[in-house]
LUMKOLDREN-884118 format. One record per residue (C-alpha): residue in three letters; x, y, z. Coordinates in steps of 0.05 Angstrom, whole numbers, plus 5000, padded with zeros to 4 digits. Each point is the difference from the previous one (the first is absolute). Example, Ala and Ser with C-alpha at 12.3 -4.5 7.8 and 13.67 -1.06 7.14 Angstrom:
BEGIN
<rec aa="ALA" u="5246" v="4910" w="5156"/>
<rec aa="SER" u="5027" v="5069" w="4987"/>
//
This chain:
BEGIN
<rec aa="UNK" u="2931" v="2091" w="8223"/>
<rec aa="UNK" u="4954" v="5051" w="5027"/>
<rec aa="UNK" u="4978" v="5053" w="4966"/>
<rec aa="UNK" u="5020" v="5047" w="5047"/>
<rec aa="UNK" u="5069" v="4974" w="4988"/>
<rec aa="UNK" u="4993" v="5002" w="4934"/>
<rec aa="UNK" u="4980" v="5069" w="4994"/>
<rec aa="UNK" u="5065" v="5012" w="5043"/>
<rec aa="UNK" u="5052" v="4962" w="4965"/>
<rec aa="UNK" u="4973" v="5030" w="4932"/>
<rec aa="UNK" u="5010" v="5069" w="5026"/>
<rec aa="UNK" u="5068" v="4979" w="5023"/>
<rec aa="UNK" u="5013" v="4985" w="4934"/>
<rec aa="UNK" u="4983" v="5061" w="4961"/>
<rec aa="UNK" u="5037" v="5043" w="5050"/>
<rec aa="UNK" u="5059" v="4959" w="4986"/>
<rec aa="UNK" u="4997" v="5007" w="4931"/>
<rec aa="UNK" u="4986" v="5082" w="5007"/>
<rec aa="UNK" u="5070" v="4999" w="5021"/>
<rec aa="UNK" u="5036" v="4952" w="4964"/>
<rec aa="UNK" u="5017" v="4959" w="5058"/>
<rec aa="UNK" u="4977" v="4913" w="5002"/>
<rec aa="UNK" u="4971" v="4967" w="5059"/>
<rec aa="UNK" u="5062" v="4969" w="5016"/>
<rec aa="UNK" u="5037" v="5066" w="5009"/>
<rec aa="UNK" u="4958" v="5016" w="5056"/>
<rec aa="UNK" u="5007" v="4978" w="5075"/>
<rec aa="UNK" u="4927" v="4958" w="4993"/>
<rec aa="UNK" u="4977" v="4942" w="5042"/>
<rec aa="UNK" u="5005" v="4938" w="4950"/>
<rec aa="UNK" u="4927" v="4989" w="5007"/>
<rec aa="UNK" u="4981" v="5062" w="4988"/>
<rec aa="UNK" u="5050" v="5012" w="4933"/>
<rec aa="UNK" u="4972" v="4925" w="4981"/>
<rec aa="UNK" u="4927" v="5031" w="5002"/>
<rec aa="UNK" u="5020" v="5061" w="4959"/>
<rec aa="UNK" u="5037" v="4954" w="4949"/>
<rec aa="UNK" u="4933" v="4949" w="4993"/>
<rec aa="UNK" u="4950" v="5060" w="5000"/>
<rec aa="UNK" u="5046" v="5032" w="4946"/>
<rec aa="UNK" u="5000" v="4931" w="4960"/>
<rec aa="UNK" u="4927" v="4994" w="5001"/>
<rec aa="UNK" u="4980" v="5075" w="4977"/>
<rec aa="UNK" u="5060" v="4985" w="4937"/>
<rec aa="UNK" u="4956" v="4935" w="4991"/>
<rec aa="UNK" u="4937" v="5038" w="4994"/>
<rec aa="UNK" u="5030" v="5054" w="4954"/>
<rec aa="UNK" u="5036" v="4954" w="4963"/>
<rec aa="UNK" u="4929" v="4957" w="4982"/>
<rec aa="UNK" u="4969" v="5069" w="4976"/>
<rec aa="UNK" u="5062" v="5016" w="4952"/>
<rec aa="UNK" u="4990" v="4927" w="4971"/>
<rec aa="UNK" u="4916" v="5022" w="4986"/>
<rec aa="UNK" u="5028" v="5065" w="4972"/>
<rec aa="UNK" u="5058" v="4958" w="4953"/>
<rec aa="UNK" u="4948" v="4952" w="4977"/>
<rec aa="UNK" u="4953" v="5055" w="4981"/>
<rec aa="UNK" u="5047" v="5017" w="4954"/>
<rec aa="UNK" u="5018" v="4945" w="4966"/>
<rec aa="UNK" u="5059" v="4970" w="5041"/>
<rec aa="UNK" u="4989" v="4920" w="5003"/>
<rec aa="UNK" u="5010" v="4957" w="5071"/>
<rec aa="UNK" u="5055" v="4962" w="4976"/>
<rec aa="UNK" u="5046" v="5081" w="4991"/>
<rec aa="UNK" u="4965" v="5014" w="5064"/>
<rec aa="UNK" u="5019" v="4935" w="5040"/>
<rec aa="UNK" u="5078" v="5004" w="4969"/>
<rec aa="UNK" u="4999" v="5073" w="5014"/>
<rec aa="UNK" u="4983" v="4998" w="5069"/>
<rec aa="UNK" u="5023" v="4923" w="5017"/>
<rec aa="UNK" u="5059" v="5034" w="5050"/>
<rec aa="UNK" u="4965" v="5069" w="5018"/>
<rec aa="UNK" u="4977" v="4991" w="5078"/>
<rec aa="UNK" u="5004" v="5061" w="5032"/>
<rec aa="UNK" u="5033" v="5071" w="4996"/>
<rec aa="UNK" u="5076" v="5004" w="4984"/>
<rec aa="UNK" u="5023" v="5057" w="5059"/>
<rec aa="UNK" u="5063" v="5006" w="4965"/>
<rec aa="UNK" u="4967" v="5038" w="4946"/>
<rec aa="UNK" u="4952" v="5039" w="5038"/>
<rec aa="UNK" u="5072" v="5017" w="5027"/>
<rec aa="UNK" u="5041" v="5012" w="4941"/>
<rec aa="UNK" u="4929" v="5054" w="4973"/>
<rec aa="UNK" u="5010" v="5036" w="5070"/>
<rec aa="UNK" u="5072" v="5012" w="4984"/>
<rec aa="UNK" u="5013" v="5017" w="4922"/>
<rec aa="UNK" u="5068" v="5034" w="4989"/>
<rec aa="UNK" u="4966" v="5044" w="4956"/>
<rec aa="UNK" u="4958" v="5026" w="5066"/>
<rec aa="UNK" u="5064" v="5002" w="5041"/>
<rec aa="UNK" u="5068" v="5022" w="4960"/>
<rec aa="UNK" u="5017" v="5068" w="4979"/>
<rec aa="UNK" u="5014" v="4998" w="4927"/>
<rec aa="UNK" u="5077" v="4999" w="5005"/>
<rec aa="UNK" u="5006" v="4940" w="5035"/>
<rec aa="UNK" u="4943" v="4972" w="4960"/>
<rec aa="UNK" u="5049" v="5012" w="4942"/>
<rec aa="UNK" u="5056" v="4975" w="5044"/>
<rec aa="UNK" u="4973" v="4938" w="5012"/>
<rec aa="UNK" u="4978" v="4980" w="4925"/>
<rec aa="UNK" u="5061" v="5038" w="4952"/>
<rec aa="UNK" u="5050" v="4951" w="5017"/>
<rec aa="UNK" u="5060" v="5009" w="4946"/>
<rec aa="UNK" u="4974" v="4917" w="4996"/>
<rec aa="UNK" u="4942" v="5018" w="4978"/>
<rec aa="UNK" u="5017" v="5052" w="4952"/>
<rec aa="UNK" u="5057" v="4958" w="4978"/>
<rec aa="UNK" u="4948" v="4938" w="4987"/>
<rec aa="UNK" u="4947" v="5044" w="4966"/>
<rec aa="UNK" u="5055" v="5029" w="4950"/>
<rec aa="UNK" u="5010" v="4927" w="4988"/>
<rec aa="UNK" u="4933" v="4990" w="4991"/>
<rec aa="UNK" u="4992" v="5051" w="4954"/>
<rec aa="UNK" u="5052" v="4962" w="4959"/>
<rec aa="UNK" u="4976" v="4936" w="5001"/>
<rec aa="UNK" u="4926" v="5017" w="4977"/>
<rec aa="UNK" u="5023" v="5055" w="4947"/>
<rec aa="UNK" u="4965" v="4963" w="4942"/>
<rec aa="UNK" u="4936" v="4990" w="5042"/>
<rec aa="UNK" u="4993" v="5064" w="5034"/>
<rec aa="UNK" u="5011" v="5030" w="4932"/>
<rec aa="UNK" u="4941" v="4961" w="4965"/>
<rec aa="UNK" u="4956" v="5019" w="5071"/>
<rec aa="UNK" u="5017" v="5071" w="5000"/>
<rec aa="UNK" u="4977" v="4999" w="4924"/>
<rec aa="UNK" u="4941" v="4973" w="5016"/>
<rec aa="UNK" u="4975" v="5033" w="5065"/>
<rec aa="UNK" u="5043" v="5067" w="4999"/>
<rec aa="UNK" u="5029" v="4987" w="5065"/>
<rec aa="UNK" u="5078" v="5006" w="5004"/>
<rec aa="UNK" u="5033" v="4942" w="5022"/>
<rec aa="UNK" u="5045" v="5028" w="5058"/>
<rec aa="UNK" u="4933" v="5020" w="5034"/>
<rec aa="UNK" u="4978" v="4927" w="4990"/>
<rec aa="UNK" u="5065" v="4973" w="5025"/>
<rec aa="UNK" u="4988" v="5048" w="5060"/>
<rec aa="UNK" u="4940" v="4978" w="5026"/>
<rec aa="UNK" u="5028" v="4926" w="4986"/>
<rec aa="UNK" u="5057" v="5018" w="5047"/>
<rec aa="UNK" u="4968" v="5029" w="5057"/>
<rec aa="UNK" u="4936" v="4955" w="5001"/>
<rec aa="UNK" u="5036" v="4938" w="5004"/>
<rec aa="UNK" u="5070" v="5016" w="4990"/>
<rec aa="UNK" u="4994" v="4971" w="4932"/>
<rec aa="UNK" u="4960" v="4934" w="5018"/>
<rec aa="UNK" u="5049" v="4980" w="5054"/>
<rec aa="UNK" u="4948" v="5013" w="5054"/>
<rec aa="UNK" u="4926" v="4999" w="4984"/>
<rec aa="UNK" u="4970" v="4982" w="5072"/>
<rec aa="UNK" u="4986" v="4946" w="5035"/>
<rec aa="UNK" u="4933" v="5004" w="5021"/>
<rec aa="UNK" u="4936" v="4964" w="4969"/>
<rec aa="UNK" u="4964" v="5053" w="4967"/>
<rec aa="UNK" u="4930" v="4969" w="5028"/>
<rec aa="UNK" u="5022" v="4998" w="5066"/>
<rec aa="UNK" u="5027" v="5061" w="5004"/>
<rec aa="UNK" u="4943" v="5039" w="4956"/>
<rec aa="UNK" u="4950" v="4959" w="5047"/>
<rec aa="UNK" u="5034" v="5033" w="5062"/>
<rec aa="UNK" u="5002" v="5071" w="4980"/>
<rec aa="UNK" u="4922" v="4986" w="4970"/>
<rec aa="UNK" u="4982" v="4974" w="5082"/>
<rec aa="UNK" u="5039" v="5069" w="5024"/>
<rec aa="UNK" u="4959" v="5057" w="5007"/>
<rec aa="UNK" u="5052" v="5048" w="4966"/>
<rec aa="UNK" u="4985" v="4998" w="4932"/>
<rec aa="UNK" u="4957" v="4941" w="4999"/>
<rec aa="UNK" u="4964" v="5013" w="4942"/>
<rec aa="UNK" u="5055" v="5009" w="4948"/>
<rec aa="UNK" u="5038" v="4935" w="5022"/>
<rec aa="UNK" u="4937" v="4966" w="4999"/>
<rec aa="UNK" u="4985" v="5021" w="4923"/>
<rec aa="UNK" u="5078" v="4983" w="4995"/>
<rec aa="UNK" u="4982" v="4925" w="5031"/>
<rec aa="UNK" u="4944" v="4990" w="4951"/>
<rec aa="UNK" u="5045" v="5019" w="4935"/>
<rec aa="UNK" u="5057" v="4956" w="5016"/>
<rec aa="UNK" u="4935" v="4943" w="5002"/>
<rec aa="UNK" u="4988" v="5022" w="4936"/>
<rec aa="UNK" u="5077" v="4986" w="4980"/>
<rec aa="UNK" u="5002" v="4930" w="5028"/>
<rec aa="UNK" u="4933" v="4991" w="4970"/>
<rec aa="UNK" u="5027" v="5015" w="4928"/>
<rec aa="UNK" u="5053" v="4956" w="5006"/>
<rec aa="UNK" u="5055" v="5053" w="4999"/>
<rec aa="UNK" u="5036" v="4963" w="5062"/>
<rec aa="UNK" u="4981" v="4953" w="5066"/>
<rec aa="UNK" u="4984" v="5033" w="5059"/>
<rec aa="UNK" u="5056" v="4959" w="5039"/>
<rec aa="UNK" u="5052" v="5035" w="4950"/>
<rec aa="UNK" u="4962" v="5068" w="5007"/>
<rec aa="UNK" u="5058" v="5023" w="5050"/>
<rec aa="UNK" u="5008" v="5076" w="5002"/>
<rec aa="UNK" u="5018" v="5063" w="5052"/>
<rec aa="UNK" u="4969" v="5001" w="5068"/>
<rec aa="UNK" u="4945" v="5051" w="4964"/>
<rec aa="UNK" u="4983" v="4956" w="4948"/>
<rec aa="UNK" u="5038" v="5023" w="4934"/>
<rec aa="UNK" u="5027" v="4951" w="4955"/>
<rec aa="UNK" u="5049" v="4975" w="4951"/>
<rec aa="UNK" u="5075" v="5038" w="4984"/>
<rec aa="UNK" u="4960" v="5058" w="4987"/>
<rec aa="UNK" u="4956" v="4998" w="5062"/>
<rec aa="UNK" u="4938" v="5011" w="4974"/>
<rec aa="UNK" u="4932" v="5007" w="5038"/>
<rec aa="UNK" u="4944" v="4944" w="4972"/>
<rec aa="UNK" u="4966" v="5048" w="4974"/>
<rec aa="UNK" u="5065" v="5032" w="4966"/>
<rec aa="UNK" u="5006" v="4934" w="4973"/>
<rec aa="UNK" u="4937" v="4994" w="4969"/>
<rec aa="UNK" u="5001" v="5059" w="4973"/>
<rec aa="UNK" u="5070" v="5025" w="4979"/>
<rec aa="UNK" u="5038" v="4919" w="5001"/>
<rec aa="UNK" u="5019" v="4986" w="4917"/>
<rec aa="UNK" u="5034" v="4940" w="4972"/>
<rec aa="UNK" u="5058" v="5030" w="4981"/>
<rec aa="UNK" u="5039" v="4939" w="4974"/>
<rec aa="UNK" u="4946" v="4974" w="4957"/>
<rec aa="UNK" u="4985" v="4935" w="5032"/>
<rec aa="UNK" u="4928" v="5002" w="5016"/>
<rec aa="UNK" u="5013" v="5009" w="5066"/>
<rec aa="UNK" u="5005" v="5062" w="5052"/>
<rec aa="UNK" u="5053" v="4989" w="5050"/>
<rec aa="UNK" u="5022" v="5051" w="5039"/>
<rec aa="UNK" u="5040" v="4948" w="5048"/>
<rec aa="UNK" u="5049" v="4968" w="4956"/>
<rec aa="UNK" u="4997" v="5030" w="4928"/>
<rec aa="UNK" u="5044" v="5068" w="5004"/>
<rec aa="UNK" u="4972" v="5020" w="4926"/>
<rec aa="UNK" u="4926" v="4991" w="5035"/>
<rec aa="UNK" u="5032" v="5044" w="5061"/>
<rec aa="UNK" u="5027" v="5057" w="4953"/>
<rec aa="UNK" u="4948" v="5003" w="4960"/>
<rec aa="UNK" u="4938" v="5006" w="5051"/>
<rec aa="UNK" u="5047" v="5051" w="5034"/>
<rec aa="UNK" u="4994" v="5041" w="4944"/>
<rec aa="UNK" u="4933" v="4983" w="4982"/>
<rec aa="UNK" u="4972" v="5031" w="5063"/>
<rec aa="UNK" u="5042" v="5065" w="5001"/>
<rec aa="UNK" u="4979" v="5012" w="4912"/>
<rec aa="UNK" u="4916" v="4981" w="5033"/>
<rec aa="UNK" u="5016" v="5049" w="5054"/>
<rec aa="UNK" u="5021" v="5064" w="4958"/>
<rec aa="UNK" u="5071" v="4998" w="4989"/>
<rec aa="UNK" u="5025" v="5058" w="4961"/>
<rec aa="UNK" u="5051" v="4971" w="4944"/>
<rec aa="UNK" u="5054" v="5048" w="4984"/>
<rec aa="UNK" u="5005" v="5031" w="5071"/>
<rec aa="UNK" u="5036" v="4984" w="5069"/>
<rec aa="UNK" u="4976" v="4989" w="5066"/>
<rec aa="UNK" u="5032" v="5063" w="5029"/>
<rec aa="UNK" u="5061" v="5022" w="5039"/>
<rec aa="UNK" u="5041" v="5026" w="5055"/>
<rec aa="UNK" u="4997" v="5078" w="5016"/>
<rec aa="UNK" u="5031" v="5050" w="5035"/>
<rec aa="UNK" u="4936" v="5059" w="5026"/>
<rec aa="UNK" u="5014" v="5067" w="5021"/>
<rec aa="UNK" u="4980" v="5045" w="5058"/>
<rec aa="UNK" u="4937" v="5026" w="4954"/>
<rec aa="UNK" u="4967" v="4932" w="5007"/>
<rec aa="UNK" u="4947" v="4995" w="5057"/>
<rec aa="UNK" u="4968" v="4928" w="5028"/>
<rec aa="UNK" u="4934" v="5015" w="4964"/>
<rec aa="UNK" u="5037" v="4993" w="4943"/>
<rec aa="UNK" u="5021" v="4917" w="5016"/>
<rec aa="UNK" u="4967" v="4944" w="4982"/>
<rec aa="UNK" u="4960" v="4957" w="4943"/>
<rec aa="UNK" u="4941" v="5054" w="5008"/>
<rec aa="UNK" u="5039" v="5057" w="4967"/>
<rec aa="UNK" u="5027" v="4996" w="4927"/>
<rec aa="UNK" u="5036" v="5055" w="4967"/>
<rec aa="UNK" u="5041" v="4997" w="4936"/>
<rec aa="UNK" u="5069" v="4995" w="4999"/>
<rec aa="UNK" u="5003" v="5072" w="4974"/>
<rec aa="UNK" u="4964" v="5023" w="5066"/>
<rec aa="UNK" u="5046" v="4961" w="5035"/>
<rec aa="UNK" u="5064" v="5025" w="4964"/>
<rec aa="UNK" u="4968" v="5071" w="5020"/>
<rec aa="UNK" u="4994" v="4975" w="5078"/>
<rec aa="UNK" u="5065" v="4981" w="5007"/>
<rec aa="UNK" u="5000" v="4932" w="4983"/>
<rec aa="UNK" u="5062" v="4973" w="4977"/>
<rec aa="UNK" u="5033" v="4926" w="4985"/>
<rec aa="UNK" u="5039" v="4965" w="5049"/>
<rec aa="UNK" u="5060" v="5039" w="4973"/>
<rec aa="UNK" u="4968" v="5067" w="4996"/>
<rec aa="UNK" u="4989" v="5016" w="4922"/>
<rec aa="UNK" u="4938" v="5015" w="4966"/>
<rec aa="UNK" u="4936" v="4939" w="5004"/>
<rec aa="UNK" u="4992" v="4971" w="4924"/>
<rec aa="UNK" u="4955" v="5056" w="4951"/>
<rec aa="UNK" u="4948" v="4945" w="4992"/>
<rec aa="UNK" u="4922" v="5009" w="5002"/>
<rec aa="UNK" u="4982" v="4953" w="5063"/>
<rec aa="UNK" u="4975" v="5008" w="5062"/>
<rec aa="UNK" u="5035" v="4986" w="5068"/>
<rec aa="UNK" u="4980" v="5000" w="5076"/>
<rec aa="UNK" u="5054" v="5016" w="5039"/>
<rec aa="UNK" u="5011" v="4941" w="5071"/>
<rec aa="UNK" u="5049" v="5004" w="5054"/>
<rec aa="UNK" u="4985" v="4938" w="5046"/>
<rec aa="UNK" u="5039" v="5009" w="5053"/>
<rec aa="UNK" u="4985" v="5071" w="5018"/>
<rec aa="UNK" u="5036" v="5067" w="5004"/>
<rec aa="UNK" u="5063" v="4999" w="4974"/>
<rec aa="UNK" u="5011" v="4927" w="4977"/>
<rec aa="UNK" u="5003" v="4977" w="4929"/>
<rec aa="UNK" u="4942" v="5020" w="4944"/>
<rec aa="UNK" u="4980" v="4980" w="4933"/>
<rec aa="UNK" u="4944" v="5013" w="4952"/>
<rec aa="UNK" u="4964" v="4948" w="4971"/>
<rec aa="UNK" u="4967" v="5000" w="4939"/>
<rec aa="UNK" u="4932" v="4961" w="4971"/>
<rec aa="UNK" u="5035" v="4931" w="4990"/>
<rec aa="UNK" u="5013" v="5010" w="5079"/>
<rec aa="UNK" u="4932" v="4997" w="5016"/>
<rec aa="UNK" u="4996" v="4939" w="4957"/>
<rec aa="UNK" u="5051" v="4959" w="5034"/>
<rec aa="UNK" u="4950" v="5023" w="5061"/>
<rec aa="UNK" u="4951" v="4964" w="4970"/>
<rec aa="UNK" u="5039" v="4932" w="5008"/>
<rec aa="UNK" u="5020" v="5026" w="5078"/>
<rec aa="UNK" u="4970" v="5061" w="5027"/>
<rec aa="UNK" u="5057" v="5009" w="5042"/>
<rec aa="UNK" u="5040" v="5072" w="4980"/>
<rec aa="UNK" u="5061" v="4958" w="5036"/>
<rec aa="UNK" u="4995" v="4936" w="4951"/>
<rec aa="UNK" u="4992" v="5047" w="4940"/>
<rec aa="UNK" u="5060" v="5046" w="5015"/>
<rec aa="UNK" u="5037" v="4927" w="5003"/>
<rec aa="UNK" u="4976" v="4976" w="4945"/>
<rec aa="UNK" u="5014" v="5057" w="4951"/>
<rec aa="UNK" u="5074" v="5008" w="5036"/>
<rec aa="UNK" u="5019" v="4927" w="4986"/>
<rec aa="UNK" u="4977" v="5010" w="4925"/>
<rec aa="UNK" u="5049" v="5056" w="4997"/>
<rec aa="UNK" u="5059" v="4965" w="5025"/>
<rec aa="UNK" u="4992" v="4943" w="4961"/>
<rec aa="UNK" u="4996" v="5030" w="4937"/>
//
């Protein structure tokens, strides 16, 4: 191939991917998509050679590498795709609600809550985290293990790595889940995951894993994949690492009055509940907020005029597993219905 051609089909490329779109969705000559697709497959090579220096460097052996990477050949545009076009980016927060409070799932994570009475019990004596927010994130992460992804977490971390989004936190994500094979904690050909790259029924990030993952049934062995007291545990884990505030909610739905302004929205302003008793502030069914000594920010997602709620410090610490305001308001909802 020339490298005039080259130059061309590799700017084809990148365009392509700016937009979300694949070669194939695009009225192209076949020689000229073919060029694209080669010039594409060398540049991953190259890339792919210097991520193998960089994993050897620090301490990941050839034979993790050459099982890591043995089916990784080139870009997966499915999840260049699926990063364009996160509901999170796209829904308004009552039909992100819609779509994930099904009375199923509510039903299921009362059931849940059941089930694992004894061992949410022993984890919330151990980590401080109540077990209906455990069950929560359980349910809408994986709708309690039934779906964890079907992606390979290399392949998929070693896409979003190549992509010039945010190529630098995937690629620090790549290197960790090395690490993960490399300790033995699974293969990489059972490392399956989400099209981003978290793992397990609790969809953790590699480097969640490593640093939050616990063995919560007391076999030696962390498995976030198959062992639901490993799952429940590392759930909690991560929110008690993170700051959660035992004793305390998440927050709550509110009706506002005509006194409050827009500079007084969002995570940057915190008032007490006192202050926000004297703005106006009220509970879904209009009496009084609780007399307790915390602080609150006050979020209406949708705009003027649609639902708010304020949101108190363990909020910000479900942010901390998703910094989506949508995903926490879902989160903290589900806990309360299935309670």
């Amino acid at each position: 191939m020339s490298t005039s051609m080259a130059t061309m089909s590799k700017v084809i490329f990148i365009l392509l991917l700016s937009v979300g779109l694949t070669i194939a969705s695009l009225p192209l000559n076949s020689s000229l998509a073919q060029a694209a697709t080669d010039a594409t497959t060398d540049n991953f090579e190259i890339w792919l050679q210097d991520l193998r220096h960089e994993a050897l460097n620090q301490g990941i052996t050839e034979p993790t590498l050459d099982a890591a990477f043995k089916e990784v050949g080139a870009p997966l545009p499915r999840v260049i795709s699926l990063d364009r076009n996160q509901p999170e980016l796209k829904l308004s927060l009552a039909e992100y609600l819609d779509q994930r409070l099904t009375p199923q799932r509510i039903e299921t994570g009362k059931t849940m809550l059941r089930q694992h009475a004894a061992l949410l019990e022993r984890i919330e004596r151990k980590y401080g985290v109540p077990p209906r927010f455990i069950v929560a994130l359980w349910g809408i992460e994986t709708s309690y293990g039934a779906y964890t992804g079907g992606f390979s977490v290399i392949q998929a971390l070693s896409t979003l790595a190549y992509d010039g989004r945010r190529s630098a936190y995937f690629r620090a994500e790549l290197l960790q889940a090395l690490h993960i094979i490399e300790a033995g904690h699974i293969s990489a050909a059972a490392m399956q995951g989400s099209w981003a790259g978290a793992m397990g029924q609790c969809q953790f990030m590699p480097s969640s894993f490593r640093n939050y993952a616990v063995d919560g049934d007391g076999d030696g062995v962390i498995d976030i994949w198959n062992s639901i007291p490993d799952v429940l545990a590392s759930a909690a884990n991560y929110l008690h690492q993170v700051g959660w505030q035992y004793g305390y909610t998440w927050g709550r739905q509110v009706q506002i009055s005509d006194q409050i302004t827009p500079d007084q929205l969002g995570l940057e302003k915190r008032l007490t509940l006192q202050q926000w008793n004297q703005l106006g502030v009220s509970t879904k069914w209009g009496g009084a907020l609780p007399d307790v000594d915390i602080e609150a920010s006050l979020l209406q997602p949708d705009g003027p005029g649609s639902n708010a709620w304020l949101v108190y410090p363990n909020f910000r610490t479900i942010l901390r597993w998703n910094r989506s305001v949508l995903f926490g308001i879902c989160i903290g909802t589900l806990a309360d219905k299935i309670q």
